[in-house]
VOLODO-327661 format. One record per residue (C-alpha): x negated, y, z; residue in three letters. Coordinates in steps of 0.02 Angstrom, whole numbers, padded with zeros to 5 digits, always signed. Layout:
! VOLODO-327661
XYZALA...
! end
This chain:
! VOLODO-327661
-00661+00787-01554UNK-00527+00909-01548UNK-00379+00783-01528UNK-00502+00689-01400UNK-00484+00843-01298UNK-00309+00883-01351UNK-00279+00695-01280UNK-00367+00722-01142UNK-00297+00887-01061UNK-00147+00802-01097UNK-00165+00639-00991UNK-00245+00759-00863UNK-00086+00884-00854UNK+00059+00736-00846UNK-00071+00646-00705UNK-00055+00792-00628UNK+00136+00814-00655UNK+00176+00647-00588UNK+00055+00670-00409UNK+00131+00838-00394UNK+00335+00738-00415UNK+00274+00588-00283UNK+00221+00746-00168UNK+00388+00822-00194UNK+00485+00680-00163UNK+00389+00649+00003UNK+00292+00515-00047UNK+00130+00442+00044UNK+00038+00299-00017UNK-00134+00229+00077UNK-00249+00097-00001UNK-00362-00040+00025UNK-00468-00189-00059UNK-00492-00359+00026UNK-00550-00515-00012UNK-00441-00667-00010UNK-00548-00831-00115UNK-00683-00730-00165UNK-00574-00603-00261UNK-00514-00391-00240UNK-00335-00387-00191UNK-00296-00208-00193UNK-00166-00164-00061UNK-00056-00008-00055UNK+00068+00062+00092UNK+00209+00196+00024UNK+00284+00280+00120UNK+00436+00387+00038UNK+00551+00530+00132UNK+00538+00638+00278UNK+00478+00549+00416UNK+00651+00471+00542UNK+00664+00326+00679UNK+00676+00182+00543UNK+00552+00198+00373UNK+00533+00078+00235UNK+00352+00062+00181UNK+00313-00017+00021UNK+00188-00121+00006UNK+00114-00193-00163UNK-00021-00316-00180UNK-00124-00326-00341UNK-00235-00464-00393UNK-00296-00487-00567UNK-00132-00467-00700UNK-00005-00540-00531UNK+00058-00398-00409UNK+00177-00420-00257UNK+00298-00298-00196UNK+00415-00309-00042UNK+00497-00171+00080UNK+00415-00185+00249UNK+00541-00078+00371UNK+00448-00002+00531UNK+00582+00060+00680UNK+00471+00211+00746UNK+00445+00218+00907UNK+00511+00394+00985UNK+00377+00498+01067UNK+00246+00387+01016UNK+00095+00442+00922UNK+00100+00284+00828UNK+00222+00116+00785UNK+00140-00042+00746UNK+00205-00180+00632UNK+00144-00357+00610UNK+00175-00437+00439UNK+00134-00591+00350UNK+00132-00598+00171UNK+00102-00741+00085UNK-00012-00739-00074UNK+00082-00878-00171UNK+00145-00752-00315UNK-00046-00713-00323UNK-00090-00881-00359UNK-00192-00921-00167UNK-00089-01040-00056UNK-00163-00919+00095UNK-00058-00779+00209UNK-00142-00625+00265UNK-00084-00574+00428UNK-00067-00379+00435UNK-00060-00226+00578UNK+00014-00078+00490UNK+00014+00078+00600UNK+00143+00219+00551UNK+00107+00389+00608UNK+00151+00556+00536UNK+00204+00491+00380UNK+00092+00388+00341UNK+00057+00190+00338UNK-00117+00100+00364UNK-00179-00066+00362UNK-00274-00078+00548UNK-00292-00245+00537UNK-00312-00415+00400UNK-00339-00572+00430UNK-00347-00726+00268UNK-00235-00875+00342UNK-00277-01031+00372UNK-00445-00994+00458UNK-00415-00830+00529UNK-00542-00746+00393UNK-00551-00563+00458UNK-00537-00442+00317UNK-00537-00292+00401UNK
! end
């Protein structure tokens, strides 16, 4: 029980450690979970550094024991509130022979899927 605990506190502290280094380094993720053929794919936006007028947002696409990860760069729009990006990703690596077709808004640091839809069919996911 006591090296449960020890084990424990231990996971808990370096969790901690490494959510306290992607802070410091300016990091910002977002996430969601569609749906593409009936199964999760769990998306996630990164957004690293101070925001500027050009960003790189990561974004990562798990499904099952495949994952995706490509740079998506956003040039900010000055004086806006928000920038909006269109992407398509196709879900090949995934193992669908669909595209989703995103809107990412950037604002104060952040990235969020707005909008998903599942291509062919224009499937709305969110």
């Amino acid at each position: 029980m006591r090296l449960l605990a020890r084990s424990l506190a231990g996971t808990t502290v370096a969790f901690l450690a490494a959510g306290a280094t992607a802070l410091a380094q300016g990091e910002n993720c977002t996430h969601d979970t569609l749906a593409a053929d009936a199964t999760p794919i769990l998306a996630t936006f990164c957004v690293s550094g101070p925001p500027a007028a050009r960003v790189t947002v990561t974004e990562t696409f798990v499904r099952g024991t495949e994952r995706i990860s490509r740079p998506l760069v956003v040039d900010v729009v000055s004086g806006a509130t928000v920038t909006r990006v269109v992407d398509d990703v196709p879900l090949t690596e995934l193992g669908s022979n669909k595209q989703l077709h995103l809107t990412v808004a950037y604002r104060s640091g952040a990235a969020v899927l707005e909008h998903a839809l599942l291509l062919p069919g224009a499937i709305v996911l969110k």
